[in-house]
PyMOL Python script that loads the backbone (N, CA, C, O; Angstrom):
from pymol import cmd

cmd.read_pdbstr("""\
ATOM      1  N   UNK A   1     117.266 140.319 143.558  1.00  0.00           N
ATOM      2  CA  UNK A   1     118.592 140.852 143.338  1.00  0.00           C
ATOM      3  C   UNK A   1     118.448 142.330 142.961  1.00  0.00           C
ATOM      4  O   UNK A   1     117.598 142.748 142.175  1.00  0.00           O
ATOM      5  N   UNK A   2     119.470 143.174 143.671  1.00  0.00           N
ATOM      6  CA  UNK A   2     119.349 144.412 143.296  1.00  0.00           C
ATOM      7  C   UNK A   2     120.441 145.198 142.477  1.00  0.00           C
ATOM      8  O   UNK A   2     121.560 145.096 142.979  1.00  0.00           O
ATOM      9  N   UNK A   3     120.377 145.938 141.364  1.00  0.00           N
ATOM     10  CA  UNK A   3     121.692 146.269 140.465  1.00  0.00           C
ATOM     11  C   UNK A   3     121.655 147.445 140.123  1.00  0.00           C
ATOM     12  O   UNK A   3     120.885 148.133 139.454  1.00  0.00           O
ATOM     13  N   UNK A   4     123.007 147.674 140.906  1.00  0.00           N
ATOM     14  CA  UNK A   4     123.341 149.431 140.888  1.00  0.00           C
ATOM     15  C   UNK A   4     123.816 149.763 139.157  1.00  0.00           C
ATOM     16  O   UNK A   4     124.704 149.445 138.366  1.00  0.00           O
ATOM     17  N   UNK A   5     122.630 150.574 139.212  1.00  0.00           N
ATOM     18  CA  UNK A   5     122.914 151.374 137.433  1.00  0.00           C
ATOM     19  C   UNK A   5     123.540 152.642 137.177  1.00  0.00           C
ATOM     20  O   UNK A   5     122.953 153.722 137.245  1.00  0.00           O
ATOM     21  N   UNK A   6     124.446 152.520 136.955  1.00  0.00           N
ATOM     22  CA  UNK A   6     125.500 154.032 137.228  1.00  0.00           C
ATOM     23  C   UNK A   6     124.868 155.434 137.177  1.00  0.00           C
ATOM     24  O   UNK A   6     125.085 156.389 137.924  1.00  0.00           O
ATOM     25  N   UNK A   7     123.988 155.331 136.064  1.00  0.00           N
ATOM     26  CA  UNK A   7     122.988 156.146 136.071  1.00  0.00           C
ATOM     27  C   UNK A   7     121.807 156.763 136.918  1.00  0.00           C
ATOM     28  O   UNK A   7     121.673 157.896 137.379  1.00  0.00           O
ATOM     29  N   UNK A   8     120.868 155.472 136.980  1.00  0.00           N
ATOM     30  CA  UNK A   8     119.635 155.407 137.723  1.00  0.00           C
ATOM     31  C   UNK A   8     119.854 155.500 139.006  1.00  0.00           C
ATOM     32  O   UNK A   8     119.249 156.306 139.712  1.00  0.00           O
ATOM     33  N   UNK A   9     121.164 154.295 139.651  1.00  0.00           N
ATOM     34  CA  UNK A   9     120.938 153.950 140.844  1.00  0.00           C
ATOM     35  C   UNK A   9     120.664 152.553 141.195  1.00  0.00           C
ATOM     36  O   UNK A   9     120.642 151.846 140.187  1.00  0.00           O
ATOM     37  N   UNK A  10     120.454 151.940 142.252  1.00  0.00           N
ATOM     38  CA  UNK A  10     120.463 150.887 142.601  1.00  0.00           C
ATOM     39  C   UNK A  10     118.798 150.515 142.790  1.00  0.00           C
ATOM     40  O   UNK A  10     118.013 151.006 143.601  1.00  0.00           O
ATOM     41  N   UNK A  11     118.475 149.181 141.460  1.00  0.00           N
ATOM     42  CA  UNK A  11     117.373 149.208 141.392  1.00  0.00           C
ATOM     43  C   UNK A  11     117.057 147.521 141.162  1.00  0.00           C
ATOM     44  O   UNK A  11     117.880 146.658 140.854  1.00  0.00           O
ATOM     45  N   UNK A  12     115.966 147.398 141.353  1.00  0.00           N
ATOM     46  CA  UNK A  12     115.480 145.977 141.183  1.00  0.00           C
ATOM     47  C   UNK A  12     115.976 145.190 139.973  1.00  0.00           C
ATOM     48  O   UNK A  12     116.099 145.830 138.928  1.00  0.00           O
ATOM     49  N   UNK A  13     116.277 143.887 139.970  1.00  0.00           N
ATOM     50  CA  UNK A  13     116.440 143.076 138.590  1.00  0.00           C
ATOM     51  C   UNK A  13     115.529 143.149 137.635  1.00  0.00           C
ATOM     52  O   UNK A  13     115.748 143.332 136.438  1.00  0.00           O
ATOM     53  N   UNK A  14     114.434 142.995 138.196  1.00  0.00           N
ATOM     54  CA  UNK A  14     113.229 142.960 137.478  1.00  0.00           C
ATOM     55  C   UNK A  14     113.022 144.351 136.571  1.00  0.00           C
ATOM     56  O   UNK A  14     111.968 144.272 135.941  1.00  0.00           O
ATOM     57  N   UNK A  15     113.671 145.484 136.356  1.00  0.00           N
ATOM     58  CA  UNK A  15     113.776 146.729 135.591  1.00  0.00           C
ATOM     59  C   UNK A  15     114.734 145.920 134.228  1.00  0.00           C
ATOM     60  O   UNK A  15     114.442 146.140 133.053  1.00  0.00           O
ATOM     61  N   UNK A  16     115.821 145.036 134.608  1.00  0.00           N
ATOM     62  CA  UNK A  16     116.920 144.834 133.716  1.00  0.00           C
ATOM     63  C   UNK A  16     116.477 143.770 132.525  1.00  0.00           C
ATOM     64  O   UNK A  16     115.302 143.404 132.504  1.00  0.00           O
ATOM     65  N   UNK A  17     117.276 143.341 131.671  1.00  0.00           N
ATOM     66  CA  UNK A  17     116.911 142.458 130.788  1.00  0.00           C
ATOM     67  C   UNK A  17     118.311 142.004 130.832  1.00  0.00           C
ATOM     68  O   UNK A  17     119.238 142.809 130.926  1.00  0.00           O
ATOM     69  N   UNK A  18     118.451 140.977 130.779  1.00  0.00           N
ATOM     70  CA  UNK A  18     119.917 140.106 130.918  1.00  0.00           C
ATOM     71  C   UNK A  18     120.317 139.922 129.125  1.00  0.00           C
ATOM     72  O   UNK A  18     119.494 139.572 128.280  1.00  0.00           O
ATOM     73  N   UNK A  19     121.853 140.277 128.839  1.00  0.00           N
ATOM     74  CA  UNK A  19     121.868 139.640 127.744  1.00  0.00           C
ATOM     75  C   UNK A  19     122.827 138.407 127.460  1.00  0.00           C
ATOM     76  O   UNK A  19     122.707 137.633 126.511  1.00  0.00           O
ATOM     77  N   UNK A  20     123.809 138.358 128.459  1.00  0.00           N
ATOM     78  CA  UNK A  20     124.653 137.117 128.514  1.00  0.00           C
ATOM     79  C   UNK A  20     125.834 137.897 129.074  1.00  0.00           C
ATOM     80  O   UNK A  20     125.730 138.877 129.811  1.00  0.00           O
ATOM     81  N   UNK A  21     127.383 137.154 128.485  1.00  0.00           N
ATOM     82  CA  UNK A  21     128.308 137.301 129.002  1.00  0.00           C
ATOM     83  C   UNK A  21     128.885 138.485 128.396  1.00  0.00           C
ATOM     84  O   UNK A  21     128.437 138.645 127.260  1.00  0.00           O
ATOM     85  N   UNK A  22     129.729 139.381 128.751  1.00  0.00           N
ATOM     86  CA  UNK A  22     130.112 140.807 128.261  1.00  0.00           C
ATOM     87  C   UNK A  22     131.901 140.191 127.841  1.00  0.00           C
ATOM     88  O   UNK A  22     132.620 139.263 128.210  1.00  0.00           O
ATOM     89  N   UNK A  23     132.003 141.352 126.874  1.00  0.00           N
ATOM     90  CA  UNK A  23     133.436 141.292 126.365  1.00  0.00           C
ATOM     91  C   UNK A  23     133.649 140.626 125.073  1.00  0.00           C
ATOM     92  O   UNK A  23     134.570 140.678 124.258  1.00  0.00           O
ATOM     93  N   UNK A  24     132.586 140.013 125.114  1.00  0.00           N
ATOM     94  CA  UNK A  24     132.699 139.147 123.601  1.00  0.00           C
ATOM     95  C   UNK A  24     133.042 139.372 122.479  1.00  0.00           C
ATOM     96  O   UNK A  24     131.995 139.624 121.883  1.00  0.00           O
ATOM     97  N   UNK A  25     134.096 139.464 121.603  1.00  0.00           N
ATOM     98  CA  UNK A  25     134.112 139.865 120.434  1.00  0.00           C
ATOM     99  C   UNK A  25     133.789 139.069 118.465  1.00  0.00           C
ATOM    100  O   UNK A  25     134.218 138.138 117.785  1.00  0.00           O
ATOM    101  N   UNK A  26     132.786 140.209 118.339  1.00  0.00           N
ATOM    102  CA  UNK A  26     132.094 139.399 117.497  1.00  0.00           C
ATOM    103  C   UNK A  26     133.217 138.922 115.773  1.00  0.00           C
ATOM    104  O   UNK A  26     134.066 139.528 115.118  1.00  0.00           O
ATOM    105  N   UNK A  27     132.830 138.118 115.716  1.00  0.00           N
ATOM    106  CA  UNK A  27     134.023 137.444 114.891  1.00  0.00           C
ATOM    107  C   UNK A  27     134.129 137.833 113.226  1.00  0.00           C
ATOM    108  O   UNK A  27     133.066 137.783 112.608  1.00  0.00           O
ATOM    109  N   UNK A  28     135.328 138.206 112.495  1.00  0.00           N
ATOM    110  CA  UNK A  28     135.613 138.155 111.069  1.00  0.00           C
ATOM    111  C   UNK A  28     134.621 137.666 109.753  1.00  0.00           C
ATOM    112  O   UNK A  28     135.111 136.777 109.057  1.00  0.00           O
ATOM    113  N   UNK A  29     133.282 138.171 109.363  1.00  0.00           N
ATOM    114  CA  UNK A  29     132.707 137.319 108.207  1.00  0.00           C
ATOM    115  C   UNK A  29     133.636 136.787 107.785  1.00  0.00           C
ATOM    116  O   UNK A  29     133.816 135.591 108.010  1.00  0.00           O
ATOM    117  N   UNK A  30     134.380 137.423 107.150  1.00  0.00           N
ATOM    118  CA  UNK A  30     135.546 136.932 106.010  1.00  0.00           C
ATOM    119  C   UNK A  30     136.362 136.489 106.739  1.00  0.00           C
ATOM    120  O   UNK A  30     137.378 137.128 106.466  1.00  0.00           O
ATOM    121  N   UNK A  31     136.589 135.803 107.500  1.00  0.00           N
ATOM    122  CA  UNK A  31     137.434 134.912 108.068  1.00  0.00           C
ATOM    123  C   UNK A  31     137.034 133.480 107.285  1.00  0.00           C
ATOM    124  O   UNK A  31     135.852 133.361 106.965  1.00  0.00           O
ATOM    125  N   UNK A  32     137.964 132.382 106.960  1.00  0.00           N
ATOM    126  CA  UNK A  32     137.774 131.662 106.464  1.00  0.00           C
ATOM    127  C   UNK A  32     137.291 130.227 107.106  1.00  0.00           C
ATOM    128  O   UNK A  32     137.197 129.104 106.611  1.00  0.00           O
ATOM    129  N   UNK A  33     137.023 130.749 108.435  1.00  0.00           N
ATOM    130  CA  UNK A  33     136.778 129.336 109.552  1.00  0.00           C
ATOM    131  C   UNK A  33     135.211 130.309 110.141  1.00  0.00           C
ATOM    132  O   UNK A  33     134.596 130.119 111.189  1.00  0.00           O
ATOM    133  N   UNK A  34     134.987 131.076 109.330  1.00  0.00           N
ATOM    134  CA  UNK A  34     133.546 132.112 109.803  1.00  0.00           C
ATOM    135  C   UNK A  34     132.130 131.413 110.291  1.00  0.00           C
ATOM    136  O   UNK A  34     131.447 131.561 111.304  1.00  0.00           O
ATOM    137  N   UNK A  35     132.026 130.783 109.397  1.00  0.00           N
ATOM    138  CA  UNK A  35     130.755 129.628 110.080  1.00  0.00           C
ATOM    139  C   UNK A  35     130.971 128.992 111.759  1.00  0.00           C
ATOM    140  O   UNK A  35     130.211 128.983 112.727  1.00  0.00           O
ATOM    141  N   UNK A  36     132.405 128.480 111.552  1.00  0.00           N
ATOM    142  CA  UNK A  36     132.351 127.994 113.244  1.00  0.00           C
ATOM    143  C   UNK A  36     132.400 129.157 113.746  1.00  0.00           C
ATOM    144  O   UNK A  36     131.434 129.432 114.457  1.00  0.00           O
ATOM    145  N   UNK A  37     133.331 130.093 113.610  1.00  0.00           N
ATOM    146  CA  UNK A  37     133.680 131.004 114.625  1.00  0.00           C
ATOM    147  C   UNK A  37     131.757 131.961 114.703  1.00  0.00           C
ATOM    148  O   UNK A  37     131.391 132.758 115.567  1.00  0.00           O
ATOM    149  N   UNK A  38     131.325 131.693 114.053  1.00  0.00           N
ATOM    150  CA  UNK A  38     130.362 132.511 114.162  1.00  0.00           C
ATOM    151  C   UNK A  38     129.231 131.668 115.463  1.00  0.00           C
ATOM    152  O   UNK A  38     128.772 132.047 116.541  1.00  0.00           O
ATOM    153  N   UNK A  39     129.139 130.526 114.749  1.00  0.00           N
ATOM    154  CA  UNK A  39     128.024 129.259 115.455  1.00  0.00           C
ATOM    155  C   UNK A  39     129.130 129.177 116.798  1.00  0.00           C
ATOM    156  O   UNK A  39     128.567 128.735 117.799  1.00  0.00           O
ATOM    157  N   UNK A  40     130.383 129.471 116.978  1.00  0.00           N
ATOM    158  CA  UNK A  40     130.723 129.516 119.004  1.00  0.00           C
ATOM    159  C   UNK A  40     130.552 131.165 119.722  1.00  0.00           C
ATOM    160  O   UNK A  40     130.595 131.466 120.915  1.00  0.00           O
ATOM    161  N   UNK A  41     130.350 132.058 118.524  1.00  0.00           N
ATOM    162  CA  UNK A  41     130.023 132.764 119.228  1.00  0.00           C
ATOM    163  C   UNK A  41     128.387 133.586 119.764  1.00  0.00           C
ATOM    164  O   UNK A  41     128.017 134.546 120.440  1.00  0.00           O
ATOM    165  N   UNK A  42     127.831 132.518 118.980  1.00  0.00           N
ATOM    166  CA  UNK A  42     126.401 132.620 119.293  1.00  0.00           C
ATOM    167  C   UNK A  42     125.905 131.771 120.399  1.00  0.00           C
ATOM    168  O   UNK A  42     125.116 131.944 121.328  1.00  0.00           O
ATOM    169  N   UNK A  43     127.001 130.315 119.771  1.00  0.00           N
ATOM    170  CA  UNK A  43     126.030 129.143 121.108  1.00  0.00           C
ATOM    171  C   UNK A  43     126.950 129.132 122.230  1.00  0.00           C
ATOM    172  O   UNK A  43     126.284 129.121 123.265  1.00  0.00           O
ATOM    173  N   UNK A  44     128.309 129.130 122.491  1.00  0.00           N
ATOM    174  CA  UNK A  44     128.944 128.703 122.816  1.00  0.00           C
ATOM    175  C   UNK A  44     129.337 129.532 124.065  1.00  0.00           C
ATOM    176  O   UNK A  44     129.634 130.627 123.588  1.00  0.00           O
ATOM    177  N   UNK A  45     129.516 129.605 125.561  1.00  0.00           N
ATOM    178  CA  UNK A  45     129.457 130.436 126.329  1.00  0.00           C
ATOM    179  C   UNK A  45     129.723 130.014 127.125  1.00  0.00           C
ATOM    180  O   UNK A  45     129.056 128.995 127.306  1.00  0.00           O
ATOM    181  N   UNK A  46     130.819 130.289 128.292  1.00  0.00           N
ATOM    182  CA  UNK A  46     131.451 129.946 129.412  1.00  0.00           C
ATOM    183  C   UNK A  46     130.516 129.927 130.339  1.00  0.00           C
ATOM    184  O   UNK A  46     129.736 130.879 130.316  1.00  0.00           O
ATOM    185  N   UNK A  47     130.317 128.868 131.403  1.00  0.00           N
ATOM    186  CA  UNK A  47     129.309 129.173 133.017  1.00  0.00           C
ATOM    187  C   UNK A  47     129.757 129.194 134.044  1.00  0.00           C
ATOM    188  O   UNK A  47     129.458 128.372 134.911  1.00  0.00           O
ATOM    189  N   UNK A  48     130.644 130.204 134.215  1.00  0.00           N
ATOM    190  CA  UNK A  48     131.520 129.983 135.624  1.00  0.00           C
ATOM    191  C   UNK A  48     130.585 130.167 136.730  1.00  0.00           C
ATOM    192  O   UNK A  48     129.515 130.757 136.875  1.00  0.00           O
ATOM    193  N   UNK A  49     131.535 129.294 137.629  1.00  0.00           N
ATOM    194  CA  UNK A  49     130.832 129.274 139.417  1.00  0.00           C
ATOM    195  C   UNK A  49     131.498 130.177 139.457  1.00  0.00           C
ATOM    196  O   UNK A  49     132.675 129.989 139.149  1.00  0.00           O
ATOM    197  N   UNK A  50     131.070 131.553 139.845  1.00  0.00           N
ATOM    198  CA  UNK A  50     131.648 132.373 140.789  1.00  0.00           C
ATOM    199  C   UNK A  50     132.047 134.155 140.000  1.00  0.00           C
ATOM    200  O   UNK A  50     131.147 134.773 139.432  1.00  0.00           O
ATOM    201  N   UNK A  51     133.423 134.711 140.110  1.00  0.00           N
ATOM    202  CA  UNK A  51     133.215 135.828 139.292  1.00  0.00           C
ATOM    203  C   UNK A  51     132.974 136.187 137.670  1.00  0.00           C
ATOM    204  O   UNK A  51     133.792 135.825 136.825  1.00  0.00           O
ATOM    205  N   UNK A  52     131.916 136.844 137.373  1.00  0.00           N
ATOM    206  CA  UNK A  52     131.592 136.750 135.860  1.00  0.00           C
ATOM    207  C   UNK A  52     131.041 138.019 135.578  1.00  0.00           C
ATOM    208  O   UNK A  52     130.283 138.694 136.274  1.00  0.00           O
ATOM    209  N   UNK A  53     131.694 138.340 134.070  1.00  0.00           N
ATOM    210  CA  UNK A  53     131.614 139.889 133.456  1.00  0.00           C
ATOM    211  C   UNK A  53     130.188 139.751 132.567  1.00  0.00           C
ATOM    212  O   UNK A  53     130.115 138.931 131.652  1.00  0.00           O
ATOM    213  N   UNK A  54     128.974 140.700 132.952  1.00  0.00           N
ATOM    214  CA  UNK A  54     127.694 140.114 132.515  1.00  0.00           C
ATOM    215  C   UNK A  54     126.986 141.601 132.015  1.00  0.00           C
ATOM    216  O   UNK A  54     127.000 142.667 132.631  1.00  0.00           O
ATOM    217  N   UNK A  55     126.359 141.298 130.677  1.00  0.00           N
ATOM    218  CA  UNK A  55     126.057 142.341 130.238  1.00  0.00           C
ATOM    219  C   UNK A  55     124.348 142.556 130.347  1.00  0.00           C
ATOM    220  O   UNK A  55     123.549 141.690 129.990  1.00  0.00           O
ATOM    221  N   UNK A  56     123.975 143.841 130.894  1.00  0.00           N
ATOM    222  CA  UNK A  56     122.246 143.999 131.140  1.00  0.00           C
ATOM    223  C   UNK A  56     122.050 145.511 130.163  1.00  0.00           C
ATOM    224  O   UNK A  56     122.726 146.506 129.898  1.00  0.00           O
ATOM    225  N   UNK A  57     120.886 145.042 129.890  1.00  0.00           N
ATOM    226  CA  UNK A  57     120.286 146.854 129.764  1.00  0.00           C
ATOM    227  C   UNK A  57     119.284 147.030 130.553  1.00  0.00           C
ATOM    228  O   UNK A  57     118.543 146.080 130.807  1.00  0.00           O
ATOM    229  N   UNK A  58     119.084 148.200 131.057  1.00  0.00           N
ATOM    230  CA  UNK A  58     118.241 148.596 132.151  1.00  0.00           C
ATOM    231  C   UNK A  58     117.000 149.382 131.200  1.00  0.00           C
ATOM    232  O   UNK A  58     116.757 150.455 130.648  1.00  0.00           O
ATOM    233  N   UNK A  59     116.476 148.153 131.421  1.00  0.00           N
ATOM    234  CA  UNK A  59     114.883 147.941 129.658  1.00  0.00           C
ATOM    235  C   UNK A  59     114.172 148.684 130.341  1.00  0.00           C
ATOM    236  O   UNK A  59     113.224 148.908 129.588  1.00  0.00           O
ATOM    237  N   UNK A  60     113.932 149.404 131.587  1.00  0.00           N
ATOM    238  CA  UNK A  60     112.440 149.590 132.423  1.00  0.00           C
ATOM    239  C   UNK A  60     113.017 150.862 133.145  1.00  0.00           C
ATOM    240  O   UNK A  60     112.372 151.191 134.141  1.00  0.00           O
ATOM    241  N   UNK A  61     114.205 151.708 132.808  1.00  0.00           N
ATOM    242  CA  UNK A  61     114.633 152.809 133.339  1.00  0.00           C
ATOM    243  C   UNK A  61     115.363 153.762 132.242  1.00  0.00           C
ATOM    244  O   UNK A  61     114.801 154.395 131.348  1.00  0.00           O
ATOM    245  N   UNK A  62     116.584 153.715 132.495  1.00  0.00           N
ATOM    246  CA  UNK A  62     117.091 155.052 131.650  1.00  0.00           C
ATOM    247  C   UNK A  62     117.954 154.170 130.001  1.00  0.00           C
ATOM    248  O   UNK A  62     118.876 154.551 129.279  1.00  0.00           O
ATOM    249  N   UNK A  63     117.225 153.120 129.984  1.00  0.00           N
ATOM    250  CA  UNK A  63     118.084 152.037 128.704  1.00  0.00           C
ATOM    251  C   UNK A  63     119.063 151.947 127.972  1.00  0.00           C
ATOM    252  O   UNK A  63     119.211 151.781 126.761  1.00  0.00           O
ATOM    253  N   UNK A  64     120.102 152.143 129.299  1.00  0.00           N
ATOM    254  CA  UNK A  64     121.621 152.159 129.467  1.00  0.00           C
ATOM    255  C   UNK A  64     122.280 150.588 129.318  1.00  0.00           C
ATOM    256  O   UNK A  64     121.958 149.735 130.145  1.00  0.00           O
ATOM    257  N   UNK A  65     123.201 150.274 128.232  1.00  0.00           N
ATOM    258  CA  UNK A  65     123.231 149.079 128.324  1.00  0.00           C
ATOM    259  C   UNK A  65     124.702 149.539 129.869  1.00  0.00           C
ATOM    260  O   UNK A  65     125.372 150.552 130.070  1.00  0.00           O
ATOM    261  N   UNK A  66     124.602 148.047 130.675  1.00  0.00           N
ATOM    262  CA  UNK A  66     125.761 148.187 131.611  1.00  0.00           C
ATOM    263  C   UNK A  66     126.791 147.064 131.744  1.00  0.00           C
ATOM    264  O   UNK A  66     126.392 146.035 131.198  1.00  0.00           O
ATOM    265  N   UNK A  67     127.435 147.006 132.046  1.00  0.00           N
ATOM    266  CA  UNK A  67     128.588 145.282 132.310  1.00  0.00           C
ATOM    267  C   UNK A  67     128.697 145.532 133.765  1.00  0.00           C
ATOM    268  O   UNK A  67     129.305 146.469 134.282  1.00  0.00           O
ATOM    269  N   UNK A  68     127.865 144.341 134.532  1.00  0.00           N
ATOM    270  CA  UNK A  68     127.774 144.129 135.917  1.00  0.00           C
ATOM    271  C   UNK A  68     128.892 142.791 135.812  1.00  0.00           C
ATOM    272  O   UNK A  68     129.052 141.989 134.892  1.00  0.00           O
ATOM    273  N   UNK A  69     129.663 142.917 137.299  1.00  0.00           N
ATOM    274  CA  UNK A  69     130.727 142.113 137.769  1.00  0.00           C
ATOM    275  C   UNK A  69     129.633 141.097 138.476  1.00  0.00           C
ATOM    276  O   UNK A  69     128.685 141.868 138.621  1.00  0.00           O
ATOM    277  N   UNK A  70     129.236 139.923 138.959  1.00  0.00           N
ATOM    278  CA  UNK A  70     128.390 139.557 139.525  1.00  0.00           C
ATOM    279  C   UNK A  70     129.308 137.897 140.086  1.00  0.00           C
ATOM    280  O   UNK A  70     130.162 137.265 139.464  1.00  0.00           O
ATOM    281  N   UNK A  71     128.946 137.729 140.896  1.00  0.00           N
ATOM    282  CA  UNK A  71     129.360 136.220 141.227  1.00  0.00           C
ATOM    283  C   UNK A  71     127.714 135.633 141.613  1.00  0.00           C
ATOM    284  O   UNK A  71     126.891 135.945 142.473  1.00  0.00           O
ATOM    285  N   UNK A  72     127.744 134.576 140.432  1.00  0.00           N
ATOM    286  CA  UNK A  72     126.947 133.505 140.412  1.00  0.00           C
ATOM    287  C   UNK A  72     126.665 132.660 141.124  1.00  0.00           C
ATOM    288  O   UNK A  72     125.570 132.111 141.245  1.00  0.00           O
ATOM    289  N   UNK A  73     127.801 132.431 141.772  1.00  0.00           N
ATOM    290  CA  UNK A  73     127.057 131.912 143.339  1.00  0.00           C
ATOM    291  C   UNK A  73     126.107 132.485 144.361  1.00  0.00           C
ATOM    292  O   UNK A  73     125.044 132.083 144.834  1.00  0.00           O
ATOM    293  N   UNK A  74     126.971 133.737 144.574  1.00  0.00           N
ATOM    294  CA  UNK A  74     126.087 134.386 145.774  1.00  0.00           C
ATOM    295  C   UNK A  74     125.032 135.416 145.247  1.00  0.00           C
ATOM    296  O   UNK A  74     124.020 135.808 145.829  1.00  0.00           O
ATOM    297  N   UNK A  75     125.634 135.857 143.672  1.00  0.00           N
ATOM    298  CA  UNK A  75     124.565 136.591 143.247  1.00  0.00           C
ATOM    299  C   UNK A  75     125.089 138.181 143.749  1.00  0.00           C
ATOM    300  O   UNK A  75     124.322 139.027 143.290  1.00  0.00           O
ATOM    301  N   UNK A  76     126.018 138.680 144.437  1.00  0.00           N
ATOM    302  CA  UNK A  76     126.810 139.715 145.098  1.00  0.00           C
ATOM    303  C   UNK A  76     127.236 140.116 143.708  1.00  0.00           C
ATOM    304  O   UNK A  76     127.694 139.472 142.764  1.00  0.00           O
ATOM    305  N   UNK A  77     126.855 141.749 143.936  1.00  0.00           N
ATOM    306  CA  UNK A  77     127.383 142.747 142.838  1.00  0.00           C
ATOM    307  C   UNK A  77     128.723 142.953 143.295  1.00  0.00           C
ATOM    308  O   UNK A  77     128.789 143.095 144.516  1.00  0.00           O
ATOM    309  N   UNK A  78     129.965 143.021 142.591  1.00  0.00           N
ATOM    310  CA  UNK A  78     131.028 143.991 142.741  1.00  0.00           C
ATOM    311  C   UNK A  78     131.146 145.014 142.084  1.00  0.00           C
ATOM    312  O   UNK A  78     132.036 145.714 142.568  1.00  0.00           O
ATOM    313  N   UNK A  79     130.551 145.579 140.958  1.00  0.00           N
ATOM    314  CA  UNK A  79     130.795 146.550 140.271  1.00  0.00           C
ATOM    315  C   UNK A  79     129.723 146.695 139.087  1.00  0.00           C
ATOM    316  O   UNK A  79     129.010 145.742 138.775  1.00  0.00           O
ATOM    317  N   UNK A  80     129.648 147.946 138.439  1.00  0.00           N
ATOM    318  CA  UNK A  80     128.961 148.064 137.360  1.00  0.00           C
ATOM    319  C   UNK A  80     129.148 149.140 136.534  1.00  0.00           C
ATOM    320  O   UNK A  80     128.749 150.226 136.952  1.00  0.00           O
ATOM    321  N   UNK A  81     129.693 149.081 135.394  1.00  0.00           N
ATOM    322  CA  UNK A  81     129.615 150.515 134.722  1.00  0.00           C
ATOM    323  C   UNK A  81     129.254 150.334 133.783  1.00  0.00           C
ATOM    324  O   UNK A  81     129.096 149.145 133.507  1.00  0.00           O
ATOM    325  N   UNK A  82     128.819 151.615 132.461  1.00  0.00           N
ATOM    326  CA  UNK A  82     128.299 151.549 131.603  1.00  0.00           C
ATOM    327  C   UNK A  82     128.940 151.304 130.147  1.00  0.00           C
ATOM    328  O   UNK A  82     129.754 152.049 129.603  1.00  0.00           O
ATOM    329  N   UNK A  83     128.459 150.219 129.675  1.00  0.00           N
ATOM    330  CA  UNK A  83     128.815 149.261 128.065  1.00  0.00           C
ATOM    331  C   UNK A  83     129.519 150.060 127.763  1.00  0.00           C
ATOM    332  O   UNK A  83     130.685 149.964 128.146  1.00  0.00           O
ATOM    333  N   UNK A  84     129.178 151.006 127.079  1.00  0.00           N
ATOM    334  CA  UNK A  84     129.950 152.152 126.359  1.00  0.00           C
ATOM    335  C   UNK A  84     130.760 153.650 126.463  1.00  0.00           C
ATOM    336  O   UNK A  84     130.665 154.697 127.105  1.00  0.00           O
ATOM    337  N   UNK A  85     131.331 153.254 125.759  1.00  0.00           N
ATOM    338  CA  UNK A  85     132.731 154.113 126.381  1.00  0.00           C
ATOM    339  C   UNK A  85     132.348 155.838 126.350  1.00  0.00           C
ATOM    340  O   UNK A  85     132.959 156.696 126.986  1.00  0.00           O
ATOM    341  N   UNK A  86     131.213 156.063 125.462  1.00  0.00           N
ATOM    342  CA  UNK A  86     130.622 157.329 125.170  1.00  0.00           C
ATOM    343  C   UNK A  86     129.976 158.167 126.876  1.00  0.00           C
ATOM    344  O   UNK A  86     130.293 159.095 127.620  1.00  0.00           O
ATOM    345  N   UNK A  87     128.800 156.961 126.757  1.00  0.00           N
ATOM    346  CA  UNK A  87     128.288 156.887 128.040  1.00  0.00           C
ATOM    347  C   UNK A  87     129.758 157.336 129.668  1.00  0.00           C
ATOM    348  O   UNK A  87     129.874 158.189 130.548  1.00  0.00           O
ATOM    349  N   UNK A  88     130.510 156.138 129.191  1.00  0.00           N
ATOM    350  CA  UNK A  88     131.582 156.508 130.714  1.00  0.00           C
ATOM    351  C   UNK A  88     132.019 157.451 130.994  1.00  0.00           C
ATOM    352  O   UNK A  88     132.164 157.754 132.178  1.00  0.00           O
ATOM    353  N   UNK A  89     132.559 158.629 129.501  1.00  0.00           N
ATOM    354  CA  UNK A  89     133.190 159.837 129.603  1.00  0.00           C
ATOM    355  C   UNK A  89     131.984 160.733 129.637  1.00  0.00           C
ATOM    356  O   UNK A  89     132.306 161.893 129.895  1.00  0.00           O
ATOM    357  N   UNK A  90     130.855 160.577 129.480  1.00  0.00           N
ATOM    358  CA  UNK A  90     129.510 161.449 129.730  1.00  0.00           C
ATOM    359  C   UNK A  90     129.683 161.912 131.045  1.00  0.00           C
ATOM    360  O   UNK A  90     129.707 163.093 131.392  1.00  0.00           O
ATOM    361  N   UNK A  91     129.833 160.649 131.954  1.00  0.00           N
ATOM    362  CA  UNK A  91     128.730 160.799 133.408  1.00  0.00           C
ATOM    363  C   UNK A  91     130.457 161.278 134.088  1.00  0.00           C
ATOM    364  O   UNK A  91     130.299 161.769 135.206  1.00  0.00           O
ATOM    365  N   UNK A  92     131.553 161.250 133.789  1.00  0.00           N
ATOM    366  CA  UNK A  92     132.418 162.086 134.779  1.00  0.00           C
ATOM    367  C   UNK A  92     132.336 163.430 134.817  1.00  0.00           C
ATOM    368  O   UNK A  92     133.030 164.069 135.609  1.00  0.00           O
TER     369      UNK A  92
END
""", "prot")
cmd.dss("prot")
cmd.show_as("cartoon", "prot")
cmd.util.cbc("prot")
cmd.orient("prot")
């Protein structure tokens, strides 16, 4: 599989390190239901067939974290830009 890095360019998987699903927001200590909400957002993780928002850092190039669009079936990139919002207004 090959994954275009907004940065680098379009480069082998094998450069990336996968970290799971992107968008996640990490939950309230002080929330009073904090233990679960914490233990679903560690274990707990959607596996869709098909389009999915997936977060990599490119460990073996310019160690940009990125959120690749990817469908799990075919493994087909639709898109990729970079995690952070610092980074996005950099590279225009």
């Amino acid at each position: 599989m090959r994954i275009p890095c907004p940065f680098c360019g379009e480069r082998d998987s094998q450069e990336f390190a996968f970290l799971g699903q992107a968008g996640l927001t990490r939950p309230d200590p002080n929330a009073p239901d904090a233990q679960k909400a914490f233990h679903d957002y560690v274990h707990i993780r959607s596996n869709p067939a098909g389009a999915n928002s997936e977060l990599w850092l490119h460990a073996n190039g310019c160690r940009s974290w990125i959120v690749v669009e990817r469908n799990t079936l075919t493994h087909a990139i639709s898109s990729s830009e970079f995690a952070s919002p610092i980074m996005k207004e950099a590279m225009r």
